[in-house]
N, C-alpha and C positions, 0 to 999 in steps of 0.2 A: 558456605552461604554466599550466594553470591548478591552483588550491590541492585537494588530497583530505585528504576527512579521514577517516582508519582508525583499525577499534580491532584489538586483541589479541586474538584469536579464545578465547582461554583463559585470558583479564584483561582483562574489557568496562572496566575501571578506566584499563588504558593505549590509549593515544592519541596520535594523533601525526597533525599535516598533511603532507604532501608534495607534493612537484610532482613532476608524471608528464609527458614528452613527450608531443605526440600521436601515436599512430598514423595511418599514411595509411587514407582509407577506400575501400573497395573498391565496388564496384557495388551500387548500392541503397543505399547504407550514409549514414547521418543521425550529424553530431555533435550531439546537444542540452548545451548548458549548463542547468543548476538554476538557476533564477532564486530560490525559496522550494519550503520544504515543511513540511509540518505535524511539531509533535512529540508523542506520543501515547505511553499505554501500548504498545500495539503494537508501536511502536521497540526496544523493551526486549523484547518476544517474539522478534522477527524476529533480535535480534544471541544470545540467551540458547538458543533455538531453530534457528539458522541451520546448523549440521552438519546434525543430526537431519534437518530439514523441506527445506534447501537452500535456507533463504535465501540463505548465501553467495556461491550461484553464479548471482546473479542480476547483479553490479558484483564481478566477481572483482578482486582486487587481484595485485598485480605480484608480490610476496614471500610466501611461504609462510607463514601462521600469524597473518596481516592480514587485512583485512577491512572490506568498504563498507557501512556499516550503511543498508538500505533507507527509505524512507518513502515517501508520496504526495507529489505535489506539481506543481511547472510549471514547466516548462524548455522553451528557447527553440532552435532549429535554428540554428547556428552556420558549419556546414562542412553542404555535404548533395552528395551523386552521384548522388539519385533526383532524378528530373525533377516527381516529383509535391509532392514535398516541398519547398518552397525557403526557402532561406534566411529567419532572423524570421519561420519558423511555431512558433507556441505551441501545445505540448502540456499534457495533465493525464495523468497516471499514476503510474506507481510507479518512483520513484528516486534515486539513492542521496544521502547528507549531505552537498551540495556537490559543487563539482569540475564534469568533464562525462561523457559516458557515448554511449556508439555503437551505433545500434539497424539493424538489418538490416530494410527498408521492407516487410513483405510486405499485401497484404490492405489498399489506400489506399484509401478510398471518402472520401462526404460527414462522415462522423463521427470519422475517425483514422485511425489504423493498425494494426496490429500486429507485434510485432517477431517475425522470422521468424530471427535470429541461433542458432548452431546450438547453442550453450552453453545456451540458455533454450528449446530445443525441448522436452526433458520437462520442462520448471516447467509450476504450473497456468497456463491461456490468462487466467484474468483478470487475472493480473499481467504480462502482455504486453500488454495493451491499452493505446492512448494515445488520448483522443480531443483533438481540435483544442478550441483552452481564448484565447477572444479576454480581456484583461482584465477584472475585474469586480469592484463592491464586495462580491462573497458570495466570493470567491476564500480568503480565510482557513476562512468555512463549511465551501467545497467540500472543503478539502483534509483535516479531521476528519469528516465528515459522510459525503462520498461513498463511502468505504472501509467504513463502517460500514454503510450503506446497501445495498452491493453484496454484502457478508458475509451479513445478514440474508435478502437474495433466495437466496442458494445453499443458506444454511440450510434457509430455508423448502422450497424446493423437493426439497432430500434428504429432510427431512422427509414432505414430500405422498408421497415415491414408496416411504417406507419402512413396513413393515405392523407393525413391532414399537413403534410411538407409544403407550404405554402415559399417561396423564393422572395427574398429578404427587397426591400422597396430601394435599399440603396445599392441590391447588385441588378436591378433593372434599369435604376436611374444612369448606372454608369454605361449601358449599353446603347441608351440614348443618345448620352453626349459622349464624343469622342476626347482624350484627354488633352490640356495645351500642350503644342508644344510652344518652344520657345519664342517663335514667332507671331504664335496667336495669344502668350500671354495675357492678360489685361495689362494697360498700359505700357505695350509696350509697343518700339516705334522701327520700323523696320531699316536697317541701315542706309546709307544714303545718302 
């Protein structure tokens, strides 16, 4: 049994670990254990946001009104019934504060996988992604950096594709005026 830690889906304050049986897994089906994950403002999005946006239904929990608070991070294939995936494959992605979690193998190429599990078929696809994560000293980097990274790309490209990009009033104003330097200051008095 491994430990889960839940919160209060409408008291992020309470909390509580539990041991949960494992379920058996079915065809295709990967147990990863969380080995580490990063903790981030975001954490605090994902549990404060989770009804609304559906984080919750990414690490459902057993009891109604619980909850597996998401993050990035690396966890390690445990139990697996896909053949491509075996046992002590390290992953990088998104999931949950401890404990383990069972991903449906779909789409296994040279870079990862994606989980094809039928509860996470409409969440957005970047948070399905797992890609193969061998150890590393940038591995604390990755796990703050790469989500931030990945956010930034989908920005951007909504962005490129949207026509209403309007250019923000205080990066025109600063084109206007040029910045002080220390001689143009305000009050300030030229040596002499």
């Amino acid at each position: 049994m491994a430990p889960v830690f839940e919160v209060r889906r409408d008291d992020l304050r309470t909390t509580r670990i539990v041991g949960a049986a494992p379920a058996s897994l079915g065809e295709d089906e990967v147990r990863f254990a969380v080995e580490r994950f990063g903790l981030t403002a975001n954490n605090i999005t994902y549990a404060v946001l989770g009804d609304r946006l559906r984080y919750w239904t990414f690490f459902p929990s057993v009891e109604a009104g619980w909850g597996r608070v998401p993050a990035w991070g690396f966890a390690r294939a445990v139990e697996t019934r896909c053949a491509q995936v075996p046992e002590a494959t390290r992953v990088f992605g998104y999931v949950p504060m401890g404990g383990d979690f069972v991903v449906t193998a779909r789409h296994v190429d040279e870079r990862g996988l994606r989980d094809g599990s039928a509860h996470r078929g409409k969440l957005p696809a970047a948070y399905n992604a797992y890609r193969w994560a061998e150890p590393g000293s940038l591995d604390d980097a990755r796990m703050v950096l790469q989500p931030l990274f990945s956010t930034a790309v989908l920005l951007a490209r909504s962005l490129a594709r949207s026509s209403r990009v309007v250019p923000s009033r205080a990066r025109r104003a600063r084109r206007r005026s040029a910045p002080p330097t220390c001689s143009r200051a305000r009050g300030s008095k030229s040596p002499g």
